[in-house]
C-alpha positions as CSV (number, residue, x, y, z in Angstrom):
1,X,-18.5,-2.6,-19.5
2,X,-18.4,-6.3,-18.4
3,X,-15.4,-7.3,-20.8
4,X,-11.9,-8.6,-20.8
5,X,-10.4,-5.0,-20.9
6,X,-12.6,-3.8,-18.1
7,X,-11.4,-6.7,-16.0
8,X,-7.6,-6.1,-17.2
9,X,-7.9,-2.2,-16.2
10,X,-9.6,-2.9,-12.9
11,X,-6.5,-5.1,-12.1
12,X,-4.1,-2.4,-13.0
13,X,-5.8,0.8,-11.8
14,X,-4.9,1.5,-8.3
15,X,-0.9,1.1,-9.5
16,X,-1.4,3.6,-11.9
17,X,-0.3,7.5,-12.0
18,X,-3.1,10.3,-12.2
19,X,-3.3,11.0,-15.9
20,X,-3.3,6.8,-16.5
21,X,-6.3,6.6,-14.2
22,X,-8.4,9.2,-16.1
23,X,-7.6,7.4,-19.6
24,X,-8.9,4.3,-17.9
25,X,-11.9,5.7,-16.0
26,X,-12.9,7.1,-19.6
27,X,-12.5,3.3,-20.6
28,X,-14.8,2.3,-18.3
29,X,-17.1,4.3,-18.8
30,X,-17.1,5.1,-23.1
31,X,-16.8,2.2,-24.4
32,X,-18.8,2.7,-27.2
33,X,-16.8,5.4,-27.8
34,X,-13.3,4.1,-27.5
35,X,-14.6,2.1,-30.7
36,X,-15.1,5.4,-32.2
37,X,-12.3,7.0,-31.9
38,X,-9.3,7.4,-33.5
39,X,-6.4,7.5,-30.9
40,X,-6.0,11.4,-31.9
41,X,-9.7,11.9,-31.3
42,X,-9.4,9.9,-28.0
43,X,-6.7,11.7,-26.6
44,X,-8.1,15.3,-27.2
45,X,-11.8,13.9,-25.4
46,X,-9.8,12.3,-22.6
47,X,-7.4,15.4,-22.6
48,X,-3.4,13.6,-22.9
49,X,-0.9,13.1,-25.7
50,X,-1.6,10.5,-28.2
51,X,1.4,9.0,-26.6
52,X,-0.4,8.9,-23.7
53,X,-3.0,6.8,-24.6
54,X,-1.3,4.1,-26.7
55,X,1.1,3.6,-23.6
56,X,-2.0,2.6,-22.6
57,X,-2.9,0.2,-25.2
58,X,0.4,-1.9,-24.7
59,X,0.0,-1.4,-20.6
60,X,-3.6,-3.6,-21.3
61,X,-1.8,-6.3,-23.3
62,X,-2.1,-5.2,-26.8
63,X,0.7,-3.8,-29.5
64,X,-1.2,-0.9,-30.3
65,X,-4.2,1.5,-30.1
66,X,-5.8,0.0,-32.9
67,X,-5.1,-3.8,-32.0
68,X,-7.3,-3.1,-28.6
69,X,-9.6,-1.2,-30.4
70,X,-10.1,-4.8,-32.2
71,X,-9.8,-6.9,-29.1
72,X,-12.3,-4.3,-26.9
73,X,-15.1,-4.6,-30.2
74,X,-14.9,-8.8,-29.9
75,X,-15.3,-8.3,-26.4
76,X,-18.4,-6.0,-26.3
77,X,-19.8,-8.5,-28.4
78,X,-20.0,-11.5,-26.2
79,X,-20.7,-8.8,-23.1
80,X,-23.9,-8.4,-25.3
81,X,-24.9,-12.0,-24.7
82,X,-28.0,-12.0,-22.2
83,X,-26.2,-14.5,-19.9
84,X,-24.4,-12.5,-17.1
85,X,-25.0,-12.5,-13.6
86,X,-27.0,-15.4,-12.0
87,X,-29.9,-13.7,-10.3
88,X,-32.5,-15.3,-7.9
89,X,-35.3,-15.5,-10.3
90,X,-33.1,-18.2,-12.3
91,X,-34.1,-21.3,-13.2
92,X,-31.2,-24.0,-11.8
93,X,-30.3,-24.1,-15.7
94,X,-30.0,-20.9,-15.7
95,X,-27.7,-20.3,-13.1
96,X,-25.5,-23.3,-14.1
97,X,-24.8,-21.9,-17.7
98,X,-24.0,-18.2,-16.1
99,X,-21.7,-20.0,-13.8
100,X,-20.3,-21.9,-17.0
101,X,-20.1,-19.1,-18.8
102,X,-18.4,-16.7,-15.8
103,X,-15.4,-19.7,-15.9
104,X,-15.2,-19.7,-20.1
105,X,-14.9,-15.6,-20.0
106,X,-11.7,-16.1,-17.0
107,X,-9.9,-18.4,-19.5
108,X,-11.0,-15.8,-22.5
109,X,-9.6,-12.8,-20.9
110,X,-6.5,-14.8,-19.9
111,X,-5.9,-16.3,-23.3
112,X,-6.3,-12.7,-25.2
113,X,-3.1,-11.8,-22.9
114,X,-0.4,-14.4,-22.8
115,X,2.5,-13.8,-24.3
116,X,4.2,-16.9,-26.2
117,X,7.4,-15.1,-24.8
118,X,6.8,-15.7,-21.5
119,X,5.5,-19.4,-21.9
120,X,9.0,-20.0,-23.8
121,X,10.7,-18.4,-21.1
122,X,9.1,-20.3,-18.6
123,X,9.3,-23.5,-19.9
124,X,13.0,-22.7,-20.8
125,X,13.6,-22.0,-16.6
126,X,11.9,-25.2,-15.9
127,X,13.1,-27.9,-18.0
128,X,16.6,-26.1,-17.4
129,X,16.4,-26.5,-13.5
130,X,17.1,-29.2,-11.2
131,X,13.9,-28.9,-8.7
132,X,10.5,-27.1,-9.7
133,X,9.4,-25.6,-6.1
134,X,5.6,-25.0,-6.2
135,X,4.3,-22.7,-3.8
136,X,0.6,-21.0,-3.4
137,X,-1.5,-20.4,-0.4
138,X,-5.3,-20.8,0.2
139,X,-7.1,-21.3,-2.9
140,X,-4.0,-20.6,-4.7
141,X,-2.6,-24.2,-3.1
142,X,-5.0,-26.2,-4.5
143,X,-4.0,-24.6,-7.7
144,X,-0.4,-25.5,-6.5
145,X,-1.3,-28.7,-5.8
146,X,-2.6,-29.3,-9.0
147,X,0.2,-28.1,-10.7
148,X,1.8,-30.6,-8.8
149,X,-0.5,-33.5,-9.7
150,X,0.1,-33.1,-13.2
151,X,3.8,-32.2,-13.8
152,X,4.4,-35.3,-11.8
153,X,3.7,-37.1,-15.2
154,X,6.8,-35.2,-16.7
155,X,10.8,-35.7,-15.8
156,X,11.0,-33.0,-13.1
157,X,12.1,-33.0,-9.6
158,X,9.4,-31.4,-8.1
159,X,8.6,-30.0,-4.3
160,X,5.4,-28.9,-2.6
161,X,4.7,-28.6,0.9
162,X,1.2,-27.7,1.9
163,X,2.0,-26.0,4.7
164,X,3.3,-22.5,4.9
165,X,6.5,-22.9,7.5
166,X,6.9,-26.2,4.8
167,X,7.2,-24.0,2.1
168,X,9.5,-21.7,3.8
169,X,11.9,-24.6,4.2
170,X,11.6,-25.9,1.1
171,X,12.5,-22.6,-0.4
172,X,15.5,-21.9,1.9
173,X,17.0,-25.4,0.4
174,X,16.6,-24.0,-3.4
175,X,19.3,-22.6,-5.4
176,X,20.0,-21.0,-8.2
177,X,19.9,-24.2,-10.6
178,X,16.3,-24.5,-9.5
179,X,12.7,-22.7,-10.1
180,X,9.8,-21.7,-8.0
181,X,6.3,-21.2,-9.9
182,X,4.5,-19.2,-7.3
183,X,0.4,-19.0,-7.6
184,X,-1.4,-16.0,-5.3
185,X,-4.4,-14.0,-6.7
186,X,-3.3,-10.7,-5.7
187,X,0.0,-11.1,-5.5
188,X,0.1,-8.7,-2.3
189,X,0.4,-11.5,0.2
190,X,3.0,-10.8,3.1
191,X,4.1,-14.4,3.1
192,X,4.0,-15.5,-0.2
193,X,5.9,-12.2,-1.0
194,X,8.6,-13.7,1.8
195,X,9.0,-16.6,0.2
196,X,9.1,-14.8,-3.1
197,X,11.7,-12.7,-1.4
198,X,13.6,-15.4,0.0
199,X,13.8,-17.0,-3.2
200,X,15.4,-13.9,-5.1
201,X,17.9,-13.7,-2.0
202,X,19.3,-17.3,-3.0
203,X,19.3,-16.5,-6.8
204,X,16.0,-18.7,-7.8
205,X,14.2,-17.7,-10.6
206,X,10.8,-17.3,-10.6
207,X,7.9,-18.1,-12.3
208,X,4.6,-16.2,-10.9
209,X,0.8,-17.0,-11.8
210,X,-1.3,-13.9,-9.8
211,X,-4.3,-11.5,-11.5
212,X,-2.2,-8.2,-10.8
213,X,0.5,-8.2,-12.9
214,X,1.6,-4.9,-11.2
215,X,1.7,-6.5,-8.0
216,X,4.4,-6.8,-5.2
217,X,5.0,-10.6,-6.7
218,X,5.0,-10.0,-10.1
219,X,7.9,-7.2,-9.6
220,X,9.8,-10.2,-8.1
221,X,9.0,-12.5,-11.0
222,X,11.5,-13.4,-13.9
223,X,8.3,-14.6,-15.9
224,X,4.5,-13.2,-14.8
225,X,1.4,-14.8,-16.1
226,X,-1.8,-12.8,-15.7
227,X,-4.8,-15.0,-15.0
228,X,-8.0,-12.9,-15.7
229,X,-11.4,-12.8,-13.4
230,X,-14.4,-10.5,-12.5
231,X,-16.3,-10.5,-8.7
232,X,-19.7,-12.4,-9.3
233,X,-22.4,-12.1,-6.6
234,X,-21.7,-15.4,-6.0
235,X,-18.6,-16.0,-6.9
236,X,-15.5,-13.8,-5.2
237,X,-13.0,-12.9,-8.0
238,X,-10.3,-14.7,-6.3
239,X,-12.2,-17.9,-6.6
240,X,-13.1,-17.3,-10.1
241,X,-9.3,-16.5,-10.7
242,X,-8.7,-20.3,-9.8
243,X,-10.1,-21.5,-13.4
244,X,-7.6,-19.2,-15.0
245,X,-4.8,-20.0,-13.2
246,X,-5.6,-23.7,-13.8
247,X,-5.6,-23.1,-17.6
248,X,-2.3,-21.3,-16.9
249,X,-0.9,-24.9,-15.5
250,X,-2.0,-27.0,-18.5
251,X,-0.8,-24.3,-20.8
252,X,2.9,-25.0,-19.0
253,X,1.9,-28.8,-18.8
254,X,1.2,-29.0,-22.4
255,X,4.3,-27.3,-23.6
256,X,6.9,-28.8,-21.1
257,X,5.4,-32.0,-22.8
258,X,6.1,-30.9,-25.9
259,X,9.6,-30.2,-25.1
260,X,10.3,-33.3,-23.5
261,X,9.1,-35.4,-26.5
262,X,9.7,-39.0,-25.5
263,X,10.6,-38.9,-22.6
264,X,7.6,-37.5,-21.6
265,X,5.7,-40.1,-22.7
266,X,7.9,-42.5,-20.8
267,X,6.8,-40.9,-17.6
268,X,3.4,-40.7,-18.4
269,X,3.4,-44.1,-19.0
270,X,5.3,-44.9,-15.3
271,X,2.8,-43.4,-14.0
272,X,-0.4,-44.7,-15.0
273,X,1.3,-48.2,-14.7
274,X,1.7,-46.9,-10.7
275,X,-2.4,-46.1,-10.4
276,X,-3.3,-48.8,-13.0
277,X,-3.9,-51.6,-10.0
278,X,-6.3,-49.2,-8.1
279,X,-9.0,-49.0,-10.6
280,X,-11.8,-50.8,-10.3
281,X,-12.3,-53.8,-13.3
């Protein structure tokens, strides 16, 4: 199963208990006949409470058994396209569509999961604070950084120091009228969970972008965003967690735009005046 769901449960898997782990091996592996199934019938197969098994439901995202038994069906249905892995026989047009289509999946999977909750939450915390710290290492920097780039066209005082000690500073000087949005793939990171740390200790909320939303930083999160992504043979899954976490950024962008109305256009205006003299006529 090469789906949304499958790529959700993988995520969550190694947190989970015994019994949790056999509904979701059974999952994995009986699709077809999760579709099937009432959640009665499903739980006597599997062999847990019905209980059991919608827990399990709302753990992957949805409200109930029956809404994922919707989302999974959708799902199965685009995994049925032929486009999938990029193999070496591939034509060059080939291999760019699959690639193409790997990215359009990410933002898929991380779209059927976002809560509007957490995105008014979030853009509550930020508009609210004083300074917006942006923190991320490796590939999750240049996501940082890109964060950065655009919220610079909104009315926020923003930080974000590309290197590590540089963020350690810059989180020590925060305080509990600002904000750190925090980006790592895993979320199991021993420094980004000290900084994540080290912002709790001086009462800063924080926002958290990682794939594991069961992960040491998205326990230290106020507000968690999952972004969604699959290992290619070509592609690592933390790279292709990068075009998720990107939509994650303009999903904030677009609403902190939203919220600032005018004035946001008055900043976006400032500055494209500020660039305006380096293009070429």
């Amino acid at each position: 199963m090469n789906t949304t769901t499958s790529a959700r449960i993988a995520q969550l898997m190694p947190s989970m208990g015994a019994t949790s782990r056999r509904v979701a091996q059974f999952f994995l592996d009986n699709p077809d006949r999760v579709l099937e199934c009432t959640v009665e019938q499903l739980a006597g197969e599997i062999g847990v409470s019905t209980a059991t098994v919608s827990r399990f439901s709302k753990v992957l995202g949805y409200g109930s058994y029956s809404q994922m038994r919707l989302g999974l069906s959708s799902q199965l249905t685009r995994a049925d396209d032929p486009r999938g892995e990029v193999e070496d026989s591939d034509s060059a047009l080939q291999s760019a569509r699959k690639t193409l289509e790997t990215n359009i999946e990410a933002l898929r999977g991380t779209a059927d999961f976002i809560d509007g909750t957490d995105v008014d939450h979030a853009v509550q915390l930020i508009s609210d604070s004083q300074t917006l710290g942006i923190f991320g290492l490796g590939s999750s920097n240049v996501v940082a950084q890109y964060a950065y780039h655009m919220l610079l066209r909104l009315p926020l005082r923003l930080v974000q120091p590309g290197d590590y000690h540089m963020q350690l500073m810059a989180a020590a000087k925060l305080s509990p009228g600002d904000v750190g949005l925090i980006i790592s793939h895993t979320g199991n990171d021993a420094d980004i969970n000290l900084l994540a740390e080290q912002l709790r200790e001086h009462g800063v909320p924080t926002i958290a972008i990682t794939s594991y939303p069961n992960s040491p930083l998205a326990h230290l999160a106020e507000v968690r965003f999952s972004s969604l992504s699959e290992d290619t043979r070509y592609r690592a899954e933390a790279l292709v967690s990068v075009t998720s976490q990107i939509g994650l950024v303009d999903v904030l962008f677009t609403e902190l735009s939203r919220r600032y109305g005018a004035a946001a256009d008055a900043e976006l205006l400032k500055v494209r005046a500020a660039v305006a003299s380096k293009h070429v006529p």
